[in-house]
MARSE-312068 format. One record per residue (C-alpha): x negated, y negated, z negated; residue number from 1; residue in three letters. Coordinates in steps of 0.001 Angstrom, whole numbers. Example, Ala and Ser with C-alpha at 12.3 -4.5 7.8 and 13.67 -1.06 7.14 Angstrom:
X->-12300	Y->4500	Z->-7800	mifi->1	palo->ALA
X->-13670	Y->1060	Z->-7140	mifi->2	palo->SER
//
This chain:
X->49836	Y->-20674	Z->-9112	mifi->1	palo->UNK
X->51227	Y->-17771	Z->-10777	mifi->2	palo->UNK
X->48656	Y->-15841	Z->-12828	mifi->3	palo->UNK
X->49267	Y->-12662	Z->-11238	mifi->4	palo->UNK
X->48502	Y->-13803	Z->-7939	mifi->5	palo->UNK
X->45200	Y->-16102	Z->-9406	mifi->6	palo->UNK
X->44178	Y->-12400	Z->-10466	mifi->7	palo->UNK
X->44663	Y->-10899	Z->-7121	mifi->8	palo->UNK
X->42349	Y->-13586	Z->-5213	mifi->9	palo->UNK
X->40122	Y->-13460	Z->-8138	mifi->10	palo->UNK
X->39912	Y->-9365	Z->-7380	mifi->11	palo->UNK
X->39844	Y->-9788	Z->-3574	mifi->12	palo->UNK
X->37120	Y->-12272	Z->-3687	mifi->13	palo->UNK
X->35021	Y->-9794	Z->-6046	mifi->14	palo->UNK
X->35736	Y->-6712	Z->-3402	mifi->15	palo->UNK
X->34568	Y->-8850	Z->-640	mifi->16	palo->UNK
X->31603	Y->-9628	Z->-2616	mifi->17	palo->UNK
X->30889	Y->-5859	Z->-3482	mifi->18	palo->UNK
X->31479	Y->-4729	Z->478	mifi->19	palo->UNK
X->29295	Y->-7307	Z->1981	mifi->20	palo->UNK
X->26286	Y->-6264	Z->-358	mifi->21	palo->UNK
X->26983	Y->-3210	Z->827	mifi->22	palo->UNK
X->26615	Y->-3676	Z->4384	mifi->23	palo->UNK
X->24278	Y->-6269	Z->3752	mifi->24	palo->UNK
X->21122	Y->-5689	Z->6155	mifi->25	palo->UNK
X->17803	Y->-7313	Z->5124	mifi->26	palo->UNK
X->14438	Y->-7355	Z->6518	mifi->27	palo->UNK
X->10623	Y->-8426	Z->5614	mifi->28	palo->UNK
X->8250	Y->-9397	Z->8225	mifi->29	palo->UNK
X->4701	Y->-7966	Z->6964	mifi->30	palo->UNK
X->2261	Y->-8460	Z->9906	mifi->31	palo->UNK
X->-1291	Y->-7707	Z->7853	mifi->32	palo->UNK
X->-3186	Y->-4714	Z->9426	mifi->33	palo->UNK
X->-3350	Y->-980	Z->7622	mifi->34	palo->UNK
X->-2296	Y->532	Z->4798	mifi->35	palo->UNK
X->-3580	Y->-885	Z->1970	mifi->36	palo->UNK
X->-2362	Y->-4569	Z->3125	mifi->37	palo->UNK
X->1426	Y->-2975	Z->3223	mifi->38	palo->UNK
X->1199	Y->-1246	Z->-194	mifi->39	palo->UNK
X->-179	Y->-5099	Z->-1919	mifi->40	palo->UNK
X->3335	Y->-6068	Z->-499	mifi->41	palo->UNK
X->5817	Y->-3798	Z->-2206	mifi->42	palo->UNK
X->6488	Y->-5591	Z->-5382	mifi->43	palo->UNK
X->7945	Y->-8297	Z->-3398	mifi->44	palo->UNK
X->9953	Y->-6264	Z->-1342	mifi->45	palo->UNK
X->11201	Y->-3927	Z->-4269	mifi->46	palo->UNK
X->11880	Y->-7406	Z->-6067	mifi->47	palo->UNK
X->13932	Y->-7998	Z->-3003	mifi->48	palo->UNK
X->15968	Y->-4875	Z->-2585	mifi->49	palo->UNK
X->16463	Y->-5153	Z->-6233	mifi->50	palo->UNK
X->17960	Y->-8945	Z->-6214	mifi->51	palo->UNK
X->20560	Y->-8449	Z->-3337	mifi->52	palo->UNK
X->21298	Y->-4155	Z->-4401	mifi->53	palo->UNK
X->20535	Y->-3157	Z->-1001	mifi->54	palo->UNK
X->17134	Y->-1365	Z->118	mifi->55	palo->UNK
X->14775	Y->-3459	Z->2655	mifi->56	palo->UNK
X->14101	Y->-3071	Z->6249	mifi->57	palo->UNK
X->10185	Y->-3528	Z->7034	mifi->58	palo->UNK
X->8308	Y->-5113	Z->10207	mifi->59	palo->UNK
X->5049	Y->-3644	Z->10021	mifi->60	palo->UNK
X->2521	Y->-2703	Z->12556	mifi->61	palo->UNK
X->2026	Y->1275	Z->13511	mifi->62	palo->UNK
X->-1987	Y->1149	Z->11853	mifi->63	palo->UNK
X->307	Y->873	Z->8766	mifi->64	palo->UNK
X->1309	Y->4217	Z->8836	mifi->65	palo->UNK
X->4049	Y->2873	Z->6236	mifi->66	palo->UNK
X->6252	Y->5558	Z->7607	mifi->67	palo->UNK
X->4289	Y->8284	Z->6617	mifi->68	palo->UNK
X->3912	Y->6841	Z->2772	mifi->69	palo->UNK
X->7358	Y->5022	Z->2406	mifi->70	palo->UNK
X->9879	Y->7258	Z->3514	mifi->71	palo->UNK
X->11129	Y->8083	Z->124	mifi->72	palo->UNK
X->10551	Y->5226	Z->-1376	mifi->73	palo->UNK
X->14692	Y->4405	Z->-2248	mifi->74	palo->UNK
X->14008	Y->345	Z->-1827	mifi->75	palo->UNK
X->12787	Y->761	Z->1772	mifi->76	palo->UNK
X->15300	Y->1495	Z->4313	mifi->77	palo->UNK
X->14002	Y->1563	Z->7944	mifi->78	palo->UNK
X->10406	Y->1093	Z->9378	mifi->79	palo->UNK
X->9926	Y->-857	Z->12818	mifi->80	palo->UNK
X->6844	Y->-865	Z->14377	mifi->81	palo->UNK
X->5462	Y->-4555	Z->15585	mifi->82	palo->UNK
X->3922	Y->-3670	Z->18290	mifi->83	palo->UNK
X->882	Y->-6683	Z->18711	mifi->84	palo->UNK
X->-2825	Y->-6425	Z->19210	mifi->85	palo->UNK
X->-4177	Y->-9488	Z->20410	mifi->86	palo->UNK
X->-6769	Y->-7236	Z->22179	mifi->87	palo->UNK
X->-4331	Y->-5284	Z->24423	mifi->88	palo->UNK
X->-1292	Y->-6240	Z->25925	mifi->89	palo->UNK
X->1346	Y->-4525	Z->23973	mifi->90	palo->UNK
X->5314	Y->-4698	Z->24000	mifi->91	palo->UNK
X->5592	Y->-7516	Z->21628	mifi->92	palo->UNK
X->2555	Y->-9609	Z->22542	mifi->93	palo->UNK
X->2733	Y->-12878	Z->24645	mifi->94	palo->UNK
X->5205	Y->-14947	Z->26294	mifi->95	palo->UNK
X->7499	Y->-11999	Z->27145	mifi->96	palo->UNK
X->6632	Y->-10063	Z->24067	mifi->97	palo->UNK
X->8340	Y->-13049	Z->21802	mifi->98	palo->UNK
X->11678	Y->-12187	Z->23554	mifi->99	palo->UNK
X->11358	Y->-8210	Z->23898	mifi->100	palo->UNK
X->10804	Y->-8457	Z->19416	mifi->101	palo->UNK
X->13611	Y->-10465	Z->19208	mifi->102	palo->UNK
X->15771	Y->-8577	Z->21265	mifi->103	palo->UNK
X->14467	Y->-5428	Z->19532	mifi->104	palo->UNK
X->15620	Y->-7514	Z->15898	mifi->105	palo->UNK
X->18994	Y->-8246	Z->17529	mifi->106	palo->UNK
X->20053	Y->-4737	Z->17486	mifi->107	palo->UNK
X->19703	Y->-4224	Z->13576	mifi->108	palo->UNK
X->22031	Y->-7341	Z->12947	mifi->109	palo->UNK
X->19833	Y->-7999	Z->9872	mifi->110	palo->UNK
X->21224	Y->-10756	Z->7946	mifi->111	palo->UNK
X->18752	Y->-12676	Z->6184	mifi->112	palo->UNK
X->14776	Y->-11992	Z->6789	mifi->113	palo->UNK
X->11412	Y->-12840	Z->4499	mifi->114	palo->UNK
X->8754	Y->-13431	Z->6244	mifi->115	palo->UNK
X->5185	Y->-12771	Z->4655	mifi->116	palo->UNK
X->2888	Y->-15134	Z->6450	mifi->117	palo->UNK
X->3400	Y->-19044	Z->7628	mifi->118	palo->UNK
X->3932	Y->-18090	Z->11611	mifi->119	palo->UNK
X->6399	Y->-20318	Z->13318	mifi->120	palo->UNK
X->6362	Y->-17570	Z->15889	mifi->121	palo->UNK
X->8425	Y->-15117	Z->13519	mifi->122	palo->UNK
X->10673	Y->-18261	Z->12465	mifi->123	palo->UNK
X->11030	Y->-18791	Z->15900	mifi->124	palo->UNK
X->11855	Y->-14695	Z->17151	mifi->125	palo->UNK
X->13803	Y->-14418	Z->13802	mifi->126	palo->UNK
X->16222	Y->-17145	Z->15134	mifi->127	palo->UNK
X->16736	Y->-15755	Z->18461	mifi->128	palo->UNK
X->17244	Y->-12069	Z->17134	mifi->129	palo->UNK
X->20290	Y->-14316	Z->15327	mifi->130	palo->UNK
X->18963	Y->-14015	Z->11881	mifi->131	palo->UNK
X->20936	Y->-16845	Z->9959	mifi->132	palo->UNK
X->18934	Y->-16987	Z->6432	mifi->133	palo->UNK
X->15500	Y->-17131	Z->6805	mifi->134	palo->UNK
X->12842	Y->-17189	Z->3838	mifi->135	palo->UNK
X->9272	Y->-17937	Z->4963	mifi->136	palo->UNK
X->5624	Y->-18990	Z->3914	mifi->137	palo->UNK
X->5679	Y->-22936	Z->4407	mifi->138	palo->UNK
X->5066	Y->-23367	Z->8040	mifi->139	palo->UNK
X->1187	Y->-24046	Z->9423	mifi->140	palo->UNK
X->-567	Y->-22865	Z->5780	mifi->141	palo->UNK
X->-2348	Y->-19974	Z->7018	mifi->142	palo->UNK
X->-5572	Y->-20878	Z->5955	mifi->143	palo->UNK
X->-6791	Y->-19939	Z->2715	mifi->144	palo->UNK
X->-3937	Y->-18375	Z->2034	mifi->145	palo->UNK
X->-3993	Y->-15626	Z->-1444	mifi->146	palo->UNK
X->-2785	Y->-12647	Z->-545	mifi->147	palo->UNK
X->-383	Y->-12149	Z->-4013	mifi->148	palo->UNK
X->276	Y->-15410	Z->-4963	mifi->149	palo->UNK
X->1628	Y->-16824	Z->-1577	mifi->150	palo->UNK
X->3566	Y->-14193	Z->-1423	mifi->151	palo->UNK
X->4834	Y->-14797	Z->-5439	mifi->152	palo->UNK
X->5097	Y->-17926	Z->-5025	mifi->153	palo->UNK
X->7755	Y->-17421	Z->-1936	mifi->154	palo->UNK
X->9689	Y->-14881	Z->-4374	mifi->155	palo->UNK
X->9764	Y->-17466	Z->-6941	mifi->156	palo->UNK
X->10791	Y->-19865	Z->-4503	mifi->157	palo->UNK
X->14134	Y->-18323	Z->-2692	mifi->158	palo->UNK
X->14966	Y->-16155	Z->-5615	mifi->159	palo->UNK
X->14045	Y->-17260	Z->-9066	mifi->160	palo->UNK
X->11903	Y->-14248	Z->-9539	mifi->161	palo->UNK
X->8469	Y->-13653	Z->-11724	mifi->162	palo->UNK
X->6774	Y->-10694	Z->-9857	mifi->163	palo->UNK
X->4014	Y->-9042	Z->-11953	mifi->164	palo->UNK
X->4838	Y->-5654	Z->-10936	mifi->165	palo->UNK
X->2411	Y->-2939	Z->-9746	mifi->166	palo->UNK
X->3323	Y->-1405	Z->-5894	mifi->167	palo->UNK
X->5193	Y->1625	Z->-6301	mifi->168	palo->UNK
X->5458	Y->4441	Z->-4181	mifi->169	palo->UNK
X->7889	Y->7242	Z->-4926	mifi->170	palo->UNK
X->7521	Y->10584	Z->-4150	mifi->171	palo->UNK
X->10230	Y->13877	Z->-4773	mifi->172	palo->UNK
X->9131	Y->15750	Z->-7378	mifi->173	palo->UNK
X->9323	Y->19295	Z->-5722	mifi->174	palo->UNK
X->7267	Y->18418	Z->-3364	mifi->175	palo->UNK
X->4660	Y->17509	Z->-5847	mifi->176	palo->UNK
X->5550	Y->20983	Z->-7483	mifi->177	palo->UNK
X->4872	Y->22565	Z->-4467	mifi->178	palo->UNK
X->1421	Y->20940	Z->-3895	mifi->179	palo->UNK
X->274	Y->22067	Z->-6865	mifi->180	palo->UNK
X->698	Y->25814	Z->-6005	mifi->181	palo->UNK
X->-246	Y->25565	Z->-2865	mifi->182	palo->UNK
X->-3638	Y->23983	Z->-3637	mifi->183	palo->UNK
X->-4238	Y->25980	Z->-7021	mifi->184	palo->UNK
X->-3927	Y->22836	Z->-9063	mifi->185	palo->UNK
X->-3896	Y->23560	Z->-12807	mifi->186	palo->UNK
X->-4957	Y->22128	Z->-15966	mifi->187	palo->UNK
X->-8227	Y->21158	Z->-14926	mifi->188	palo->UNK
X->-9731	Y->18218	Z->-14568	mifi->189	palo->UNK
X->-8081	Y->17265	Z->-10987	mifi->190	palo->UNK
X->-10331	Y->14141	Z->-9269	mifi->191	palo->UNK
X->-9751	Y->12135	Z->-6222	mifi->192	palo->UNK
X->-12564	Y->11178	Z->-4314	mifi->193	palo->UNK
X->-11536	Y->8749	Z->-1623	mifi->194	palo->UNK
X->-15107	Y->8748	Z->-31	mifi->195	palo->UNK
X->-14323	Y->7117	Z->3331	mifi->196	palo->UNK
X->-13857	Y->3905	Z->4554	mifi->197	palo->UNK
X->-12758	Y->1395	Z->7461	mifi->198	palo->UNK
X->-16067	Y->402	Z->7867	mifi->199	palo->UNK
X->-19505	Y->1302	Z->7147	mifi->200	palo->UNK
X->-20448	Y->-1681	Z->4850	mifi->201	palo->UNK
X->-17500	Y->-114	Z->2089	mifi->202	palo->UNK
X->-18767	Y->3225	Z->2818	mifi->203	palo->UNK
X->-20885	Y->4351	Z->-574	mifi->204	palo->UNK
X->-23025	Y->7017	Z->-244	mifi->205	palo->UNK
X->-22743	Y->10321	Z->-1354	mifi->206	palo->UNK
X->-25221	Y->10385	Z->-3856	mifi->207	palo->UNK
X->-23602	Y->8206	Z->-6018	mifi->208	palo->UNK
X->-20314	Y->10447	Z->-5913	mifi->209	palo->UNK
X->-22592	Y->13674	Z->-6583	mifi->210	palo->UNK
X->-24320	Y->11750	Z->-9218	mifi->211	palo->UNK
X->-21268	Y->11361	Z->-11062	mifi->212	palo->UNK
X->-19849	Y->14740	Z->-10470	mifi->213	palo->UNK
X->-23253	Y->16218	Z->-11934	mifi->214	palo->UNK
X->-22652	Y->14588	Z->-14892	mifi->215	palo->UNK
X->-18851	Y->15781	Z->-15296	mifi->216	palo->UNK
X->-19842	Y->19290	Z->-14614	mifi->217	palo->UNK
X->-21487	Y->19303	Z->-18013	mifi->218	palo->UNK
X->-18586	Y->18061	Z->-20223	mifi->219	palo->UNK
X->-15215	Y->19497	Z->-18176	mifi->220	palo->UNK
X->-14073	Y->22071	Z->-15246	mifi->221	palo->UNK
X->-13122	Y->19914	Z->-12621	mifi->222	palo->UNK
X->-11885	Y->20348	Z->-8975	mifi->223	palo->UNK
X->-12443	Y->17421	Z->-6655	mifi->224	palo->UNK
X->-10135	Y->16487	Z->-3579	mifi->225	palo->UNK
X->-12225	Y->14839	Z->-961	mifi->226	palo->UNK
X->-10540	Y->12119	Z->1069	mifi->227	palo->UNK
X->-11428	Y->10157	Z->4248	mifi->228	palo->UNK
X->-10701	Y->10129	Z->8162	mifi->229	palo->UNK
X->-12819	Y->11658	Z->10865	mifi->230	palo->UNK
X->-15181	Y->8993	Z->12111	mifi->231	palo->UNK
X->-18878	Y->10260	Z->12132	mifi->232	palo->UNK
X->-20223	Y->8276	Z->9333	mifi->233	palo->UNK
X->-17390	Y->9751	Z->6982	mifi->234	palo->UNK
X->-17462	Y->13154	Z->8061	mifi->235	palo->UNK
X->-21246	Y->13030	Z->7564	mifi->236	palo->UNK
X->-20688	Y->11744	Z->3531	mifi->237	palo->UNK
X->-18111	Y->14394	Z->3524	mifi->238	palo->UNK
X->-20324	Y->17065	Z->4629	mifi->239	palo->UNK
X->-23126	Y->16035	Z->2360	mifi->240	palo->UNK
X->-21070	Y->16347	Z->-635	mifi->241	palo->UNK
X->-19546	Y->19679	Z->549	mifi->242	palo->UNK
X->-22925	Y->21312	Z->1300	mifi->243	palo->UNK
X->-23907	Y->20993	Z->-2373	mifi->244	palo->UNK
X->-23306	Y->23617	Z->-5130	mifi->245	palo->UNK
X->-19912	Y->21651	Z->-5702	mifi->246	palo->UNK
X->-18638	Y->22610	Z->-2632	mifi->247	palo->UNK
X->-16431	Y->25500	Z->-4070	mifi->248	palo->UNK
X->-14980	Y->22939	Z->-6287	mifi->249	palo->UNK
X->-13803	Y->20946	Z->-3765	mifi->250	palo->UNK
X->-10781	Y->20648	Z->-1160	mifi->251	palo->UNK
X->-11481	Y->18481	Z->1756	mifi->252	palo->UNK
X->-7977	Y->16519	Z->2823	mifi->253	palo->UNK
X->-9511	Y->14924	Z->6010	mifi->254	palo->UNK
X->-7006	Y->17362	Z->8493	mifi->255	palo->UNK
X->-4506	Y->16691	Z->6681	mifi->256	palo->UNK
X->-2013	Y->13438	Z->7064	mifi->257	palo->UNK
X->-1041	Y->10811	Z->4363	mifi->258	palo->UNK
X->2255	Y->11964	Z->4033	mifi->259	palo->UNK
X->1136	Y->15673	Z->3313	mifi->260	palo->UNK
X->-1644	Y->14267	Z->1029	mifi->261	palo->UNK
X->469	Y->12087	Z->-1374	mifi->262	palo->UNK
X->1675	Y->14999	Z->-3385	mifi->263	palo->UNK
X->-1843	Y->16162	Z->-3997	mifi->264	palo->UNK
X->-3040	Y->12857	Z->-5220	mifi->265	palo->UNK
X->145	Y->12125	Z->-7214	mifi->266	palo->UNK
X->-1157	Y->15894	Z->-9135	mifi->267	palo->UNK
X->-4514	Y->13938	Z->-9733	mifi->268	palo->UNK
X->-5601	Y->13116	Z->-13086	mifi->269	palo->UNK
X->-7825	Y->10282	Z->-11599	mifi->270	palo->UNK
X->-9289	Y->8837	Z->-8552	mifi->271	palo->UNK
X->-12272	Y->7570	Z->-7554	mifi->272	palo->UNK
X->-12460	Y->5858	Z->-4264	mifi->273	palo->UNK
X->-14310	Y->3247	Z->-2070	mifi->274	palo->UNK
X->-11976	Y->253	Z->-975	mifi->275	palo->UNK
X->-10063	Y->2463	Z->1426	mifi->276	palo->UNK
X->-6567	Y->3388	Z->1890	mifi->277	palo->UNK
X->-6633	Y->6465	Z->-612	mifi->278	palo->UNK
X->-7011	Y->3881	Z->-3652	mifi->279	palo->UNK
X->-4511	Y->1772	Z->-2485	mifi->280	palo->UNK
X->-2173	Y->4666	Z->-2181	mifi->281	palo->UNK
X->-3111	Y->6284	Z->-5491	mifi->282	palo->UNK
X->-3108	Y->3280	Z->-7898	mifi->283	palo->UNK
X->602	Y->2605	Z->-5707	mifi->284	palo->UNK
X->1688	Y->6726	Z->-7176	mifi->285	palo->UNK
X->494	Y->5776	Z->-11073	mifi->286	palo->UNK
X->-3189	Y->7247	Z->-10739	mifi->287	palo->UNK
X->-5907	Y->5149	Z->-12614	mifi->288	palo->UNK
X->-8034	Y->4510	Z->-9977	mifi->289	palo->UNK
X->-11559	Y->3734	Z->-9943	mifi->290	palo->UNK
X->-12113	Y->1325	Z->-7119	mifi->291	palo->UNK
X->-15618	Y->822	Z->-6318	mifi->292	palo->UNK
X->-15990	Y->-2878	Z->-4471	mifi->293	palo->UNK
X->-19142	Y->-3003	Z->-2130	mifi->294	palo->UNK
X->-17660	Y->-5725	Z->212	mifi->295	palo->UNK
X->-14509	Y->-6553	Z->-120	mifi->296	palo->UNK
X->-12542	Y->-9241	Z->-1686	mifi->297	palo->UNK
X->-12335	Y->-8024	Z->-5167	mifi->298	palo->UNK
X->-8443	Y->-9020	Z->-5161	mifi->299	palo->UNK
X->-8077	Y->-5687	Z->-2848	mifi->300	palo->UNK
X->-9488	Y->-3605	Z->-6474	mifi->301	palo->UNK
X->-7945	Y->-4813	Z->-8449	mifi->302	palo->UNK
X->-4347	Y->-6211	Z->-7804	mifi->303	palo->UNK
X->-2783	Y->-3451	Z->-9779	mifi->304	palo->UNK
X->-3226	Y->-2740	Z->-13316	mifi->305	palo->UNK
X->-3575	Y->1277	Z->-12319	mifi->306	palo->UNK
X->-7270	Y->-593	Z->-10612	mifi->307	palo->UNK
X->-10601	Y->-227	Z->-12296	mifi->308	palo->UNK
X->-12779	Y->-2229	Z->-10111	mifi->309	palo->UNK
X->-16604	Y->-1383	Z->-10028	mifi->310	palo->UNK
X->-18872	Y->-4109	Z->-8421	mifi->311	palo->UNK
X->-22707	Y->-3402	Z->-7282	mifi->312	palo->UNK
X->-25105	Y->-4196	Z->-9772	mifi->313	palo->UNK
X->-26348	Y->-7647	Z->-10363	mifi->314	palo->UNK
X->-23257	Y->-9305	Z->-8714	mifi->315	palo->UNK
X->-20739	Y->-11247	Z->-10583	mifi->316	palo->UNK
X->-17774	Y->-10659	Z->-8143	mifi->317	palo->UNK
X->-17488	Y->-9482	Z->-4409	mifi->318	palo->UNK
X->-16145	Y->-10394	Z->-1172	mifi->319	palo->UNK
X->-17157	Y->-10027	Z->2709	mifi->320	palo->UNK
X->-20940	Y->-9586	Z->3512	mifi->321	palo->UNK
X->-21911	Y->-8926	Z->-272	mifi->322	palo->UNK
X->-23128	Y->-5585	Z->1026	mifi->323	palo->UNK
X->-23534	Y->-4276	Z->-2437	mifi->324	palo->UNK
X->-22913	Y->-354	Z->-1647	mifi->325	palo->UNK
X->-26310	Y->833	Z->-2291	mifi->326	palo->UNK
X->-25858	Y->-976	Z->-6145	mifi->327	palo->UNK
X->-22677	Y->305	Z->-6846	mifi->328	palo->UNK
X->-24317	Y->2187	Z->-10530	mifi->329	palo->UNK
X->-23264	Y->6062	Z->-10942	mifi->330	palo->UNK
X->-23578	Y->4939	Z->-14696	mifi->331	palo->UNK
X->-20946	Y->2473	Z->-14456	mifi->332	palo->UNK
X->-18190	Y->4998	Z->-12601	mifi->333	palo->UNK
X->-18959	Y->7466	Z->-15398	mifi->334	palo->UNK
X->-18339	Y->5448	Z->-18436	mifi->335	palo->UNK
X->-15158	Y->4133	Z->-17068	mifi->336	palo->UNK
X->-14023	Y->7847	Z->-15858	mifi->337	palo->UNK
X->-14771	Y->8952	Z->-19384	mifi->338	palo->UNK
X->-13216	Y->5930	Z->-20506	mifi->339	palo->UNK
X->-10288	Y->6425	Z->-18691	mifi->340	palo->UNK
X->-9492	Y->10267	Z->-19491	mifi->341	palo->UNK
X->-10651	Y->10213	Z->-23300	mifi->342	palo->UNK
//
């Protein structure tokens, strides 16, 4: 074969190559519940975007709220909602539902899909949607399953990858710029309090958060943005902080949604924050985050190497029904805040 036309192929082949990446469409099947389960996930899907040069498509369910945090992160490309409850019937539960998803799947013409769990029912939809390269958990292994390492492991597996990276969420700077007008946020000390929490048992009480403030008021100026949702018990910690002397030093962020409140945490110096969404989100934006574990796996505190996990007093690790909120030490949160900003 002449060498000019052995070039030629050699080129064609190469353009092919380049186009196909290009229009390459790739998608990862996350099915966990809530934010903070979605933002453990993201080094494997950046790792993802980053082997194939394309950014990822995400399955996630609505509770995620992964559209209101990831939509400008530059490795995600769309969000789809997986709408399945277990509890209700919803569009993509049951018999009916299996078709409706993969029908829904069908339309993106995704070509290859990682799936984040060991459900044959998502191997299963992902073939009828006419997905042709499927990655998955090994099949039936749902039990006792680690939340990173399964989901290294499966990384390791299909691409030849070491993932050891922290979750990153990106944010435009102007709009962090913006923020920090808007809310009067200057050189001071700038704090994070994510005070809420999905349930009552992760929930610590206000006292603890005042305690610490008390002590900061003596060595700093500070201004403290209070997070959490509306349910009773949270609005109730929130109120008891902001009916103290501290309450002109502090911005409550509770009307506001995630997406408007990830600029002001990104202008935070630090966070402090119960095992709720806010310290997944501000550890995932590069804030040291002070995550105080009352009954939670400690994995959820301290997957990221922004985490500073605090566990109650007298405990040498945490997980479901330790119910350690009321020995979560003020001490302890202070030395590693001082720790942190010194």
């Amino acid at each position: 074969m002449p060498l000019i036309l052995l070039i030629v192929k050699i080129y064609i082949k190469i353009l092919i190559s380049k186009v196909y990446k290009l229009t390459m469409k790739i998608l990862a099947i996350q099915n966990r519940m809530g934010i903070g389960d979605t933002v453990i996930f993201l080094p494997y899907i950046r790792a993802i975007s980053n082997k194939f040069g394309v950014p990822v498509s995400l399955l996630v369910k609505e509770n995620s709220k992964a559209n209101e945090f990831l939509n400008q992160t530059n490795y995600i490309d769309e969000i789809i909602h997986l709408e399945r409850d277990n509890k209700i019937n919803k569009k993509h539960d049951g018999f009916k539902g299996f078709f409706k998803l993969a029908s829904d799947l069908k339309k993106y013409n995704f070509d290859k899909v990682f799936i984040f769990n060991s459900s044959l029912r998502y191997n299963l939809i992902s073939r009828y949607a006419g997905i042709k390269q499927i990655f998955q958990y090994p099949l039936f292994e749902k039990q006792n399953q680690h939340i990173t390492e399964s989901a290294k492991k499966l990384i390791k597996r299909y691409l030849n990858i070491e993932t050891s990276d922290n979750p990153e969420i990106q944010i435009d700077n102007d709009l962090v710029q913006k923020s920090a007008v808007k809310f009067s946020i200057n050189d001071e000390l700038n704090i994070l309090l994510g005070i809420g929490g999905s349930g009552p048992t992760k929930r610590i009480p206000s006292k603890t958060f005042l305690n610490v403030m008390e002590r900061l008021e003596n060595i700093k100026k500070c201004k403290f943005f209070l997070a959490t949702g509306k349910n009773e018990d949270e609005q109730k910690i929130l109120m008891e902080i902001l009916s103290t002397k501290f309450r002109e030093k502090c911005v409550a962020l509770d009307n506001l949604s995630i997406k408007e409140t990830l600029p002001i945490i990104k202008n935070c110096n630090v966070a402090i924050c119960n095992d709720t969404s806010f310290s997944h989100l501000s550890s995932a934006l590069g804030i040291k985050t002070i995550t105080l574990m009352a009954d939670t796996p400690l994995i959820y505190g301290s997957y990221n190497t922004n985490m500073y996990p605090i566990i109650p007093d007298g405990e040498t690790t945490v997980s479901h029904n330790t119910h350690g909120k009321d020995k979560i030490n003020p001490d302890k949160i202070y030395e590693k805040l001082i720790s942190i900003i010194n």
